[in-house]
C-alpha positions in Angstrom: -20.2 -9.2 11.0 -21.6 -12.7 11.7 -20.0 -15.4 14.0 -21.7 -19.2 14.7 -20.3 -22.4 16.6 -21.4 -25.1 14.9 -21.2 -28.4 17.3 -17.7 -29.1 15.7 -16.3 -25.9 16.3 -17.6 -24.2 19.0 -14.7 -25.2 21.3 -12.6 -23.2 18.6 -14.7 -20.2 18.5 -14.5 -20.5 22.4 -10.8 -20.2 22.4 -10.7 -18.1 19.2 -12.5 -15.2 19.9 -9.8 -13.0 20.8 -7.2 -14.4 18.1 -10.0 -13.2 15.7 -10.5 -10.1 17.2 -6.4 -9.5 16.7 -6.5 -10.9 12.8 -3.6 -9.0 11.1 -3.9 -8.4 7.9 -3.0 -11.2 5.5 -0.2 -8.6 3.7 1.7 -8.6 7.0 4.9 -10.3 6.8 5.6 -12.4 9.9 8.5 -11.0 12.1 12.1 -12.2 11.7 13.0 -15.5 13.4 16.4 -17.3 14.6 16.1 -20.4 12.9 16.6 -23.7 14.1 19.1 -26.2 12.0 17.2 -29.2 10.3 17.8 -32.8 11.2 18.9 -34.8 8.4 16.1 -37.7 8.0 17.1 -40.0 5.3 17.1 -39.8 1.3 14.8 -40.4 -1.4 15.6 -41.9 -5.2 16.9 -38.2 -5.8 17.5 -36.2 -3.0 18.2 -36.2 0.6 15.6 -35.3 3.3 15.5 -32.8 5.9 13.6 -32.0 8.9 12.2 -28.8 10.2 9.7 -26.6 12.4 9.4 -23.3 13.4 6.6 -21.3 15.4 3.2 -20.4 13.6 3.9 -16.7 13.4 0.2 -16.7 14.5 -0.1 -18.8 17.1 -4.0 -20.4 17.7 -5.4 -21.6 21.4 -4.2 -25.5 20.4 -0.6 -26.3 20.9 -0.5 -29.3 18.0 -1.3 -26.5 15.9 1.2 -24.1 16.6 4.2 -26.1 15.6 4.5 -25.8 11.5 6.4 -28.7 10.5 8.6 -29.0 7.3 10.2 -32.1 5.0 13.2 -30.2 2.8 14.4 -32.2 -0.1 18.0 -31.2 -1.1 18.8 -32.8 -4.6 21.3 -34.6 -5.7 22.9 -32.1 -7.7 25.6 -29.2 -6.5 23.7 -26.0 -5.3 22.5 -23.5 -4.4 19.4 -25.0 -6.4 16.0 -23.4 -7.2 13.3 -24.5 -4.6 9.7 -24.7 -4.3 7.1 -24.6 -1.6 4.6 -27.1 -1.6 1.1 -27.0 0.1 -1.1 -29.7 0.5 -5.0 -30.2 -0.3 -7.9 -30.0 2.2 -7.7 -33.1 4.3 -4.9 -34.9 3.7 -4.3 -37.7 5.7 -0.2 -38.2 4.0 1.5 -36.2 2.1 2.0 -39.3 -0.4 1.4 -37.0 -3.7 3.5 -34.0 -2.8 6.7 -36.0 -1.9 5.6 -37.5 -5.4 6.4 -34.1 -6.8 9.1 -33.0 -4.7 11.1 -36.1 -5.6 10.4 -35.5 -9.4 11.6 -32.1 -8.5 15.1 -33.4 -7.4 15.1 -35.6 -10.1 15.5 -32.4 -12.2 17.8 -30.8 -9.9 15.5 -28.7 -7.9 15.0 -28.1 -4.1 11.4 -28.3 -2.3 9.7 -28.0 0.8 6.5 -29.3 2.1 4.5 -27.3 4.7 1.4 -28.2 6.9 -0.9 -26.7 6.4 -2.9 -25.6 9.7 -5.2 -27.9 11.4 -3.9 -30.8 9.2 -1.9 -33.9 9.7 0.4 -33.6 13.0 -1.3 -30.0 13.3 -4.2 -31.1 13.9 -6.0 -30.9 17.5 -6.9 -33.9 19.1 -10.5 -35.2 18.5 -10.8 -34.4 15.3 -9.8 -35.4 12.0 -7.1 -33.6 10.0 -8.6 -30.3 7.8 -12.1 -30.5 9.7 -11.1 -27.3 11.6 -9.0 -25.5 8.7 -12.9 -25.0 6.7 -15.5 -24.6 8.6 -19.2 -22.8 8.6 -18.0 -20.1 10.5 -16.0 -17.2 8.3 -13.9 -15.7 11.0 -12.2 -19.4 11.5 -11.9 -19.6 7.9 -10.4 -16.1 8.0 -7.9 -17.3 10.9 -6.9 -20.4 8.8 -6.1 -18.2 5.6 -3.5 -15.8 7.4 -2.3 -18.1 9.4 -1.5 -20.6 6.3 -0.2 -17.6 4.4 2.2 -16.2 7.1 3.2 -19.6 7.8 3.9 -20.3 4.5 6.1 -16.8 4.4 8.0 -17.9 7.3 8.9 -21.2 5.5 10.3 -19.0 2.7 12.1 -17.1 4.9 13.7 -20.8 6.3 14.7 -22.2 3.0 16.1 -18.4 1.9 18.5 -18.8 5.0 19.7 -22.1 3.6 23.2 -22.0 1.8 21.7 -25.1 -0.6 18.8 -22.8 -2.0 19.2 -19.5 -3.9 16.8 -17.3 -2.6 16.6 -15.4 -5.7 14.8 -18.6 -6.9 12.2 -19.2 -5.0 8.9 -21.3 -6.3 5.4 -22.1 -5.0 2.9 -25.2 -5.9 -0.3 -26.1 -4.6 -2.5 -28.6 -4.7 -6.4 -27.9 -4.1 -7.2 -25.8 -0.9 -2.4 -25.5 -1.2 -3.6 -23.8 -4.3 -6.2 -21.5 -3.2 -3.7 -20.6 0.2 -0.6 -20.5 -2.3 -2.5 -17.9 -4.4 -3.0 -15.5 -1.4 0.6 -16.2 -0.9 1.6 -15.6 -4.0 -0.1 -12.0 -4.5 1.6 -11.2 -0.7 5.0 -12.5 -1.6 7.0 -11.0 -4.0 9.7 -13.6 -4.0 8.2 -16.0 -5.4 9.2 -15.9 -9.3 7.2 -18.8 -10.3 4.3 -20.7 -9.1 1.8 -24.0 -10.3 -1.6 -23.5 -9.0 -3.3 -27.4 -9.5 -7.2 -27.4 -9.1 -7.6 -24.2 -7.3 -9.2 -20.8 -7.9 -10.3 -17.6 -6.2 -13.4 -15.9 -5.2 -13.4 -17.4 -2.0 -17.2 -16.9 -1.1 -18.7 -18.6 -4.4 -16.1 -21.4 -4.2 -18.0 -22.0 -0.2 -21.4 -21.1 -2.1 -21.1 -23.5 -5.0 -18.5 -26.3 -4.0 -20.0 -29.7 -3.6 -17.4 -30.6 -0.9 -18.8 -28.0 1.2 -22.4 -28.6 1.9 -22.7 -28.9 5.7 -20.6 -26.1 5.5 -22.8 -23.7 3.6 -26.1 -25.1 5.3 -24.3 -23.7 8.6 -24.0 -20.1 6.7 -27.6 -20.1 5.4 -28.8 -21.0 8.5 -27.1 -18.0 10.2 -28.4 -15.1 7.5 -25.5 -15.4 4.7 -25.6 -15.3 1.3 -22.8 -15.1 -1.2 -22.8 -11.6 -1.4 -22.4 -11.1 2.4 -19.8 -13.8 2.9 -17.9 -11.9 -0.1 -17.9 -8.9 2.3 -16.8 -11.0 5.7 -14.0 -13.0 3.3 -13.0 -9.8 1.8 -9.5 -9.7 3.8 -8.4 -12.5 3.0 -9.7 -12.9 -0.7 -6.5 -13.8 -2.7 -8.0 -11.9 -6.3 -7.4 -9.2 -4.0 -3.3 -9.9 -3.4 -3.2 -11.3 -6.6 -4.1 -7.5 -8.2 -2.1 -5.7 -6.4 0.9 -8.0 -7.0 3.7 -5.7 -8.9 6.5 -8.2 -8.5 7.7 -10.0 -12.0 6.8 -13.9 -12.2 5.3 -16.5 -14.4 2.3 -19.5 -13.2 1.4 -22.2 -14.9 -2.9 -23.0 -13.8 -4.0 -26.9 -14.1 -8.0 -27.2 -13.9 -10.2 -29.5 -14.1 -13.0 -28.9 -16.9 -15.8 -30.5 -14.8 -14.7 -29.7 -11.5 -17.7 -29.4 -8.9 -15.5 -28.7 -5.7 -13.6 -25.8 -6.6 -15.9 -24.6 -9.5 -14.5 -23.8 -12.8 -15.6 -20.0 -13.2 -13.4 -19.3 -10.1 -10.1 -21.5 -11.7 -10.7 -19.3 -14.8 -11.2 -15.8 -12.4 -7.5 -17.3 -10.8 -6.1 -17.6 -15.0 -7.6 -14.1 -15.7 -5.6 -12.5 -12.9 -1.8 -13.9 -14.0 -0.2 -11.3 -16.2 2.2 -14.4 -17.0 0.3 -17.5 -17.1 0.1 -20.8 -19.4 -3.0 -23.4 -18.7 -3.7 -26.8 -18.9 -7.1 -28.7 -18.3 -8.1 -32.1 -17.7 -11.3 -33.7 -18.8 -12.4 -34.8 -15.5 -13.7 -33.4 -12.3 -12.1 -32.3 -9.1 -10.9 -36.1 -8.3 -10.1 -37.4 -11.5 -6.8 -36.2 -12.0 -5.8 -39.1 -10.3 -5.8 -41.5 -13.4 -3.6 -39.1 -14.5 -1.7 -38.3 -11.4 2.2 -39.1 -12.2 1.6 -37.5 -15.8 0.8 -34.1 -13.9 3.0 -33.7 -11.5 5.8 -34.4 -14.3 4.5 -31.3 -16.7 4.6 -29.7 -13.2 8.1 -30.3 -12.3 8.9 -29.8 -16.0 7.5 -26.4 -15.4 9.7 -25.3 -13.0 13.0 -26.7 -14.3 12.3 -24.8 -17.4 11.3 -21.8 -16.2 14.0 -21.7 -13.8 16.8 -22.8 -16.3 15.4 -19.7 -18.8 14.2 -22.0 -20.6 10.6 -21.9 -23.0 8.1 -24.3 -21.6 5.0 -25.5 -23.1 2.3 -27.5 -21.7 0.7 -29.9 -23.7 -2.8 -29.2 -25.3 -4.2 -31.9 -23.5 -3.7 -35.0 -21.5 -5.7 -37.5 -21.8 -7.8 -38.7 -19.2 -10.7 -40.9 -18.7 -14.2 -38.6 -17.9 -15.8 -40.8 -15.1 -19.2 -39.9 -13.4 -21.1 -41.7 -11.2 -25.2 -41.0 -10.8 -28.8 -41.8 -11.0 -30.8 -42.4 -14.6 -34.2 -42.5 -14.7 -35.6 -43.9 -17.8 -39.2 -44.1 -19.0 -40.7 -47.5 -18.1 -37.5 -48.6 -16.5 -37.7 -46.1 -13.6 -34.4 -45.5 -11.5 -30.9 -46.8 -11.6 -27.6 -46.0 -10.3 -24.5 -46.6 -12.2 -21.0 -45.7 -12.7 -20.2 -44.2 -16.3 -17.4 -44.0 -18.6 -17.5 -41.0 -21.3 -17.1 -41.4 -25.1 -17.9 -38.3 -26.2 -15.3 -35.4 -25.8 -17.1 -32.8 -23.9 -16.1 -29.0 -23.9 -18.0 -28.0 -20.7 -21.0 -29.3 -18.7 -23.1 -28.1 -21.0 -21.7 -30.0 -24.0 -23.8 -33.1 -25.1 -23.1 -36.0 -23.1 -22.5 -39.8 -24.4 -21.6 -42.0 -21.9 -21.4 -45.9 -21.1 -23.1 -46.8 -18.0 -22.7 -50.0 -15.8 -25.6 -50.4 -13.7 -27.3 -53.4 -11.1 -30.0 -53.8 -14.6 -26.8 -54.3 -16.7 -25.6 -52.2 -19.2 -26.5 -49.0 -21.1 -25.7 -46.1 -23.1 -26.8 -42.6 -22.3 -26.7 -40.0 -24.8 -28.6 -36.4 -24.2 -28.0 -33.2 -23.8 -25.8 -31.5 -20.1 -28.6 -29.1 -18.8 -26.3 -28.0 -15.6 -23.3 -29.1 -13.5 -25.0 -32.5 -12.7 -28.3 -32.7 -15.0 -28.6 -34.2 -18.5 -31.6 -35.0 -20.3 -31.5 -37.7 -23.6 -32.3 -40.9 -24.2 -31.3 -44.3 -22.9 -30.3 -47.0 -24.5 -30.2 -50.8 -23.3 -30.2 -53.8 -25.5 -33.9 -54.2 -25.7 -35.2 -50.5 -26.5 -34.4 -47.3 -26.4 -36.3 -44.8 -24.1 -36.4 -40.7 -23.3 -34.3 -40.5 -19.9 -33.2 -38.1 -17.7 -29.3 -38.3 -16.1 -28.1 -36.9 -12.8 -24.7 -37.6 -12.2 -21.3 -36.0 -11.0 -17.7 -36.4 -12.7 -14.6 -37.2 -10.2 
């Protein structure tokens, strides 16, 4: 099994190597606990907020980290109420969108929770920024951050169950990015959690690191230290959610939103996370992994509409699409025009990146219209068209 301390970590893997050594496994519940009561913290359009922390069940070498904080919304309406766990993306600097969702969740008469996640936000060790420890180019810190996240987030469910406002027969889970890949591991480990909404996340954890375009220090770090994607499969094998997710045998129903063009969390491993829901409905968005916020309050509604469905017994259906604008930003090269850099807007409906591409480009030269062929996740090859002439051209370009 490899180990490496990249400059940003190596203080970590100093302090970490024995917490690594005494990993449990991810399936282990965290032990009982005697609660703490909340502090009441003010109220939102719907709800009224509540404050509380508990002990990482798996406590790391920094303090800041070890204290998992929570914000409880308690609707409006008379309990106990459904509630649902929310997790957070990779490097969140607020928690701006998931109080988003957790106040459209009271406004439907539902209860939520936000965790941090580790090494994020007021987790998050001084000297460095929040997330930058939580994924790194070493696998056995990645490893630590999974269980801990997962028995953290097991401990939370274990706070709001103890709460007379929240039936703990009704328990939810939603996650948003890295939340989702952390909520599916929780997910598969927990079996009462009846319904869950996975946004932009997947499983297979080693080709999400090997393919991921947010990840690229990161990988460079593994490749310089012997890995491939096979052999980080074997190191992330513990802790792979598909795993937990297979071997769940509790009843429950997920809704999955991906993103058709998504180059951070690729889309093979969204539709590996669909594949392994017995009970699941989709919904995709024609955009990348950042483009779901032009469509933003729109989501988190069919997301909260979700839950008060399924949790009232009620059928819910997603819609077959929403509509949102395909924007990529790149590099065309032209014949006799040379290079050019641009920011595009796409009016031709694409299925996948491998769809033909027609897109409106504003560039320093002025504007132009691409229209070719997708070749791969960022390549496209066509022509270009300006208001003078029309010429062969070859696109490289990303969607957010």
């Amino acid at each position: 099994m490899k180990a490496f301390c990249g400059l940003p970590i190596a203080l970590g893997c100093l302090l970490h190597g024995s917490a690594f050594a005494q990993l449990p496994p991810i399936t282990q519940a965290p032990p009982p606990y005697a609660f703490s009561n909340w502090t009441r913290v003010g109220t939102t359009d719907h709800a009224t907020e509540y404050g509380a922390s508990f002990p990482s069940p798996l406590p790391s070498p920094y303090p800041e980290n070890n204290l998992v904080p929570l914000e409880v919304f308690v609707p409006d309406s008379r309990g106990p109420v459904p509630v649902v766990l929310i997790l957070h993306y990779w490097g969140a600097s607020d928690l701006k969108v998931e109080r988003a969702l957790a106040d459209d969740l009271a406004e439907r008469g539902l209860g939520s929770a936000i965790m941090t996640l580790p090494f994020h936000l007021q987790r998050t060790p001084e000297g460095h920024r929040s997330g930058s420890m939580a994924v790194t180019g070493d696998p056995e810190s990645i490893k630590f951050t999974i269980v801990e996240a997962v028995m953290d987030a097991r401990r939370s469910i274990d706070f709001l169950a103890s709460r007379p406002e929240f039936d703990p027969k009704q328990v939810g889970l939603a996650g948003i990015s890295l939340g989702s890949i952390i909520g599916s591991a929780v997910y598969g480990a927990d079996g009462r959690i009846s319904r869950a909404a996975f946004m932009l996340g997947g499983v297979d954890l080693a080709h999400i690191l090997w393919s991921s375009a947010r990840v690229v220090p990161e990988r460079e770090i593994l490749r310089k230290n012997g890995y491939t994607e096979s052999t980080l499969a074997d190191d992330l094998a513990p802790v792979e959610p598909l795993t937990l997710l297979k071997s769940r045998t509790a009843e429950g129903n997920a809704l999955v939103v991906g993103a058709k063009f998504d180059t951070v969390v690729p889309r093979e491993s969204t539709e590996d996370l669909i594949a392994a829901l017995p009970h699941v409905q989709t919904l995709w968005i024609d955009t990348g992994h950042y483009g779901g916020v032009f469509v933003q309050n729109r989501l988190l509604r069919e997301v909260s509409k979700y839950f008060a469905a399924s949790f009232g017994g009620e059928a819910y259906a997603p819609p077959r699409r929403i509509l949102a604008p395909t924007i990529r930003i790149g590099a065309d090269f032209g014949l006799y025009e040379g290079f050019d850099i641009g920011v595009g807007v796409d009016f031709i409906p694409r299925r996948d990146l491998r769809s033909p591409i027609g897109t409106f480009l504003l560039t320093p030269r002025g504007p132009r219209v691409f229209l070719g062929q997708g070749i791969d996740r960022a390549l496209g090859i066509g022509v270009l068209v300006t208001p003078n002439h029309v010429r062969a051209a070859v696109l490289w370009s990303i969607v957010l």
